[in-house]
KETOR-513595 format. One record per residue (C-alpha): residue number from 1; x, y, z. Coordinates in steps of 0.2 Angstrom, whole numbers, plus 5000, padded with zeros to 4 digits. Each point is the difference from the previous one (the first is absolute). Example, Ala and Ser with C-alpha at 12.3 -4.5 7.8 and 13.67 -1.06 7.14 Angstrom:
<atoms>
atom nr: 1 | east: 5062 | north: 4978 | up: 5039;
atom nr: 2 | east: 5006 | north: 5017 | up: 4997;
</atoms>
This chain:
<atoms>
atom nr: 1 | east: 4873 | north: 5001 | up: 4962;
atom nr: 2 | east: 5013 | north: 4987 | up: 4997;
atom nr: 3 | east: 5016 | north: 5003 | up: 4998;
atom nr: 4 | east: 5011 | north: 4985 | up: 4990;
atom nr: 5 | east: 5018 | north: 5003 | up: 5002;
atom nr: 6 | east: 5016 | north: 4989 | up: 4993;
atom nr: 7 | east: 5015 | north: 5000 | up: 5012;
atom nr: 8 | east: 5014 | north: 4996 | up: 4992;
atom nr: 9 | east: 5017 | north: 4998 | up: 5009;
atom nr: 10 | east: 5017 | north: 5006 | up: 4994;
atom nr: 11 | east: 5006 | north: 4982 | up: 4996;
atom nr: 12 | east: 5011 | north: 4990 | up: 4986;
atom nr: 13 | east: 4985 | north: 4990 | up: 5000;
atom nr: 14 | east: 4983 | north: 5003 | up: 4996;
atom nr: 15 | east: 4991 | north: 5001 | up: 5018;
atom nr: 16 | east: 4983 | north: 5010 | up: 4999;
atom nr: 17 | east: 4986 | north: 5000 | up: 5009;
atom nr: 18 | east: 4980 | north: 5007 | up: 4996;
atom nr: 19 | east: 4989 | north: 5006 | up: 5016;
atom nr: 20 | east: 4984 | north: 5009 | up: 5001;
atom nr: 21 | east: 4994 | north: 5010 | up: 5011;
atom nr: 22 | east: 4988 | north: 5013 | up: 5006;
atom nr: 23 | east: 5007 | north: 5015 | up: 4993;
atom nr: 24 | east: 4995 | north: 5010 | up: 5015;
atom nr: 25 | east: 5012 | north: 4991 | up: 5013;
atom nr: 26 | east: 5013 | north: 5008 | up: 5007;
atom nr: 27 | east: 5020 | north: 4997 | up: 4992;
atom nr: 28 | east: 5004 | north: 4990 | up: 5016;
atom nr: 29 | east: 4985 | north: 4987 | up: 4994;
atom nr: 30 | east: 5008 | north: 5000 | up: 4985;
atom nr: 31 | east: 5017 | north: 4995 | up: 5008;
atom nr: 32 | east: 4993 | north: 4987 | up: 5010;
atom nr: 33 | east: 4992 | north: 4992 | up: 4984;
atom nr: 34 | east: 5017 | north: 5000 | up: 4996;
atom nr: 35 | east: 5010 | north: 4992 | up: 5012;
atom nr: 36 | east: 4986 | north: 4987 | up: 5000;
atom nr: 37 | east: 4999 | north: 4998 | up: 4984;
atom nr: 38 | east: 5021 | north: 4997 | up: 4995;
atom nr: 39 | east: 5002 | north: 4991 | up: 5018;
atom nr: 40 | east: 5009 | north: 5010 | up: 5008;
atom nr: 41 | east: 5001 | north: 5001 | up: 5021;
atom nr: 42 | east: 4994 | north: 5017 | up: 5004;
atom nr: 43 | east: 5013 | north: 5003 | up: 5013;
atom nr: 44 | east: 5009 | north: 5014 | up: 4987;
atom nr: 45 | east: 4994 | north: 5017 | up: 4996;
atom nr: 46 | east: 4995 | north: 5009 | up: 4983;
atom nr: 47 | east: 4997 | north: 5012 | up: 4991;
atom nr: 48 | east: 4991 | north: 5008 | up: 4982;
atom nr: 49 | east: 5007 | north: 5012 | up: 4990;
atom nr: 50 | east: 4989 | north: 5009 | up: 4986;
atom nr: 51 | east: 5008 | north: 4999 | up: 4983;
atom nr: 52 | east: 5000 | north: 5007 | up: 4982;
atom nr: 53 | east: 4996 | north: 4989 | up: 4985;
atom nr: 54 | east: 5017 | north: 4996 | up: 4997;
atom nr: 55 | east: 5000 | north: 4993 | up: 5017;
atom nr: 56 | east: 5012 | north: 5015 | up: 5009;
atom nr: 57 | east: 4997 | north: 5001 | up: 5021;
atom nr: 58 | east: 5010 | north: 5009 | up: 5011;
atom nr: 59 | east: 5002 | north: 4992 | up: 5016;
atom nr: 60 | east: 4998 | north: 5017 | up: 5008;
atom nr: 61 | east: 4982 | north: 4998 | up: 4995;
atom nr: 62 | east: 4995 | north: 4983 | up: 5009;
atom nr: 63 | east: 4985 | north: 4999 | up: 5008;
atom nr: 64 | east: 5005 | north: 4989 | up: 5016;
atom nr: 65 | east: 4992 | north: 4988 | up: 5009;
atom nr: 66 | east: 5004 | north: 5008 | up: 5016;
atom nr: 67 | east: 5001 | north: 5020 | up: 5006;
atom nr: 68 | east: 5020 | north: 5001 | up: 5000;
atom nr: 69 | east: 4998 | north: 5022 | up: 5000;
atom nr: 70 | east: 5008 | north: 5008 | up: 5016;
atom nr: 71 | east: 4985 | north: 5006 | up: 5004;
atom nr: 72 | east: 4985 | north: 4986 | up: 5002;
atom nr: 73 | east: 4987 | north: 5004 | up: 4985;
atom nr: 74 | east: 5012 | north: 5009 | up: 4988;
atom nr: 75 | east: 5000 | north: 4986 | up: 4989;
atom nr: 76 | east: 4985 | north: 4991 | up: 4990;
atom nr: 77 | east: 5001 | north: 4982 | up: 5003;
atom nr: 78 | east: 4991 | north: 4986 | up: 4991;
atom nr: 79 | east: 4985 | north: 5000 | up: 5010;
atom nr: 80 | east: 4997 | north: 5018 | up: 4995;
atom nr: 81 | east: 5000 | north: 4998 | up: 4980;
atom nr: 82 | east: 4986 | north: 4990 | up: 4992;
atom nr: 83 | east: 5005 | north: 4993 | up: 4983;
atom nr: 84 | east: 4988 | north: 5009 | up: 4988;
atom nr: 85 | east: 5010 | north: 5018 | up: 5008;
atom nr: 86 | east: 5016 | north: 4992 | up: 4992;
atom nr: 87 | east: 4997 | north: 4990 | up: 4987;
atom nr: 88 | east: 4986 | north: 5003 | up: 4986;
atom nr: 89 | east: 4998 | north: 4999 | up: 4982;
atom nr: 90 | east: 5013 | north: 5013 | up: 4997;
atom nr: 91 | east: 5011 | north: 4996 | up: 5014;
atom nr: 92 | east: 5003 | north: 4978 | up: 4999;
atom nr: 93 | east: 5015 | north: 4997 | up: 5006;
atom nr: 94 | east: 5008 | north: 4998 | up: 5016;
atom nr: 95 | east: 5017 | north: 4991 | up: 5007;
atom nr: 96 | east: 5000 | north: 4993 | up: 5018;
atom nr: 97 | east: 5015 | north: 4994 | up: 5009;
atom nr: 98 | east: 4998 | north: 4989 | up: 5011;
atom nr: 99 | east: 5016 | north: 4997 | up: 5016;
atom nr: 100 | east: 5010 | north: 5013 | up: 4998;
atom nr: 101 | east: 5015 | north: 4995 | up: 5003;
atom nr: 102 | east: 4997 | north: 4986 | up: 4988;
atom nr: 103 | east: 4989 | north: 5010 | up: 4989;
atom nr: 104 | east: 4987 | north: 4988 | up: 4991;
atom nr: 105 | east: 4997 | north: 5011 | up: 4986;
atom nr: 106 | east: 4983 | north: 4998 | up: 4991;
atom nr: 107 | east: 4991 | north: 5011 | up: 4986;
atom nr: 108 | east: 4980 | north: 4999 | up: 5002;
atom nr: 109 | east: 4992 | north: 5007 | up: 4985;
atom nr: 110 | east: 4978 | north: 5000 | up: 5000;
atom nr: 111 | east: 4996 | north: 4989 | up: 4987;
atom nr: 112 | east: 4981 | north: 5001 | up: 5002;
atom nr: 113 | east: 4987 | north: 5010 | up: 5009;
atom nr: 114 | east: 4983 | north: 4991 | up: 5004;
atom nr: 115 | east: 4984 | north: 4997 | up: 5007;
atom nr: 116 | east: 5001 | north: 4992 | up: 5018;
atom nr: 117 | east: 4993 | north: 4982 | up: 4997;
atom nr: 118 | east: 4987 | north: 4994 | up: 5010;
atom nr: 119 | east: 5004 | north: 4986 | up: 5014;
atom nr: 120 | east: 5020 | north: 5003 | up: 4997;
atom nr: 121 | east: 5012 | north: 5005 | up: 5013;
atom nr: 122 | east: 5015 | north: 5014 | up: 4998;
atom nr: 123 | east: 5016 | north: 5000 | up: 4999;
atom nr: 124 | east: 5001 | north: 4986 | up: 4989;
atom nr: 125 | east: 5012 | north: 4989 | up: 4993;
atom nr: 126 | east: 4996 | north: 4996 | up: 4982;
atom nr: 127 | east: 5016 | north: 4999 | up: 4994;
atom nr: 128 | east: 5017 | north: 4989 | up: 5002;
atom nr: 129 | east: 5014 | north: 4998 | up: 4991;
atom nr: 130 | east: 5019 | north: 4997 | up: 5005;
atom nr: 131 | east: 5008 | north: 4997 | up: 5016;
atom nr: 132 | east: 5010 | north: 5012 | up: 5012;
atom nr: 133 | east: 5017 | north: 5000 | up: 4997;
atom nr: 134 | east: 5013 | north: 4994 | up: 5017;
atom nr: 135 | east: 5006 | north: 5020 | up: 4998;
atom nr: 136 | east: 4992 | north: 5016 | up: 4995;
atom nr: 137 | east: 5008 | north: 5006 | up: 4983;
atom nr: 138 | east: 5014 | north: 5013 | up: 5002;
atom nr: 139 | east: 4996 | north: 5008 | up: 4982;
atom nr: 140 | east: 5003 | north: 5019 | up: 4993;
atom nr: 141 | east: 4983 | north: 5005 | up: 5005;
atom nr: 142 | east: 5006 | north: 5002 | up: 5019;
atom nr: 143 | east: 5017 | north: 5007 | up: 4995;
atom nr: 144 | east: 5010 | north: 4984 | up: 5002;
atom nr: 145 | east: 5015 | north: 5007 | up: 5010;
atom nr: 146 | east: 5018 | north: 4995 | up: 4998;
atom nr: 147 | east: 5012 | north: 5003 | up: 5015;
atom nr: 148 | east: 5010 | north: 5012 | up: 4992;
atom nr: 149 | east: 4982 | north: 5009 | up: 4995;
atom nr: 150 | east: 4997 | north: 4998 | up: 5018;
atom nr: 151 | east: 5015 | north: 5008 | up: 5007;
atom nr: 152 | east: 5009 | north: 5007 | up: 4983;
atom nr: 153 | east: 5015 | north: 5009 | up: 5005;
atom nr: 154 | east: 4997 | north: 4998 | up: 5018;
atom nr: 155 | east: 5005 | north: 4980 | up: 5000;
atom nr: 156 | east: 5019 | north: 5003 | up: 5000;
atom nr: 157 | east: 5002 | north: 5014 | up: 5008;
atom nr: 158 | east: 5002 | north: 4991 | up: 5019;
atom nr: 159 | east: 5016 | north: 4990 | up: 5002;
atom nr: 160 | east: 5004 | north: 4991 | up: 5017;
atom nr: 161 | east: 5009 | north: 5015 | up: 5005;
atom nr: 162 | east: 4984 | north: 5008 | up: 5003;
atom nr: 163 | east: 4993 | north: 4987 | up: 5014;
atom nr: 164 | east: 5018 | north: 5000 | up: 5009;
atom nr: 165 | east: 4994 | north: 5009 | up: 5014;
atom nr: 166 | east: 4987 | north: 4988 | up: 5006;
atom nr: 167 | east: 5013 | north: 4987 | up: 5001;
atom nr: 168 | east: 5000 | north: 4991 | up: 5017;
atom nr: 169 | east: 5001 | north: 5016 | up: 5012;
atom nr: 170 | east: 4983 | north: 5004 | up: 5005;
atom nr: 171 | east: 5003 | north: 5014 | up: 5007;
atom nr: 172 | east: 4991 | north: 5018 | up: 4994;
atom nr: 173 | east: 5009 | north: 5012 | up: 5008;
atom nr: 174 | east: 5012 | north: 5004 | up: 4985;
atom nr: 175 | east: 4982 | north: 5004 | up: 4990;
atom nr: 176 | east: 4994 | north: 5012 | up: 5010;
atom nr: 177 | east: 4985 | north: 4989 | up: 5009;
atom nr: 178 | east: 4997 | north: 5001 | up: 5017;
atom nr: 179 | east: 4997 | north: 4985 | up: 5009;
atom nr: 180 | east: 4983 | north: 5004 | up: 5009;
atom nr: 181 | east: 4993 | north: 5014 | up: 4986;
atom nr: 182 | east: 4982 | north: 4997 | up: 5008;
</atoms>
C-alpha cells in the first residue's frame, strides 16, 4: 500500500508538503523523504514522536534516528519501525523534528492510503508549497523558553563576589587540590 502523507512545518507561513510512499518502509525512509523533499542537507539528525489527535508528543517518546541508550540496542531507532506499525487509519498523525538544536518541527498527518501504482517510484514528491524560513520557528509547541524561565531564581543569585577566588592567582593549594592528583 501507499501511504500519502502532508507535512506541514510549524511556520507563520503556510509551508506543506504531500509525499507518498510505500507504507511498509521504515521511519528513517520516511525522514529521508523528507529532508529531500524541504531541502534540507542531511548533515543533522531527527527524530518522530507518536502523537494524540490533538497533536500532544512528549519528547521523551522520540523515536531517534540513531541508538543514543547506554547500552547498544536499548533503543528502537528508525530503521526498526515500518510506517504501517505506527501510523494507520486510527492512528494519522505524527510530528518529526528535524536538527535538534534548531528543531524544525513538522506535523505529518496520512491523508490517503492507496494502491501502489504501476511503473511509479517511492518516496515521492507530489506536493510543494512554501519556502523554508532563514530560521526554524521558536513557537509554544517547543516550550519557547525565556531566560528567567531558564534559570528562574537561579540568575541572580551569583554576584562577582562569587568568582573572586579565580582572580589572577593560579594557584590550588588554598582549595584543597593537589597539584599531581594522578
Amino acid at each position: 500500500m501507499i501511504y500519502k502523507f502532508r507535512a506541514i512545518l510549524d511556520a507563520e507561513e503556510d509551508i506543506f508538503r504531500d509525499i507518498a510512499i510505500e507504507s511498509d518502509n521504515s521511519l528513517e525512509d520516511l525522514h529521508n523523504a523528507l529532508i529531500n523533499a524541504f531541502g534540507f542537507d542531511g548533515t543533522e539528525v531527527g527524530a518522530f514522536y507518536t502523537c494524540a489527535n490533538d497533536w500532544s508528543w512528549h519528547e521523551e517518546d522520540g523515536i531517534p534516528l540513531f541508538d543514543t541508550g547506554d547500552i547498544p540496542g536499548e533503543i528502537k531507532t528508525m530503521a526498526e519501525y515500518t510506517l504501517d506499525e505506527l501510523v494507520h487509519e486510527q492512528n494519522t498523525k505524527l510530528v518529526y523534528v528535524y536538527d535538534l538544536f534548531s528543531m524544525w518541527t513538522f506535523f505529518l498527518e496520512l491523508a490517503a492510503i492507496e494502491e501502489k501504482a504501476l511503473g511509479e517510484t517511492y518516496p515521492a514528491l507530489l506536493f510543494s508549497h512554501g519556502e523554508l524560513p532563514a530560521e526554524a520557528l521558536q513557537s509554544g509547541m517547543r516550550g519557547d523558553l525565556s531566560d528567567e524561565d531558564m534559570f528562574g531564581e537561579f540568575e541572580d543569585d551569583l554576584d562577582d563576589d562569587d568568582f573572586d577566588m579565580f582572580d589572577g592567582d593560579d594557584s590550588f593549594e588554598d582549595m584543597g587540590f593537589e597539584e599531581n592528583w594522578n
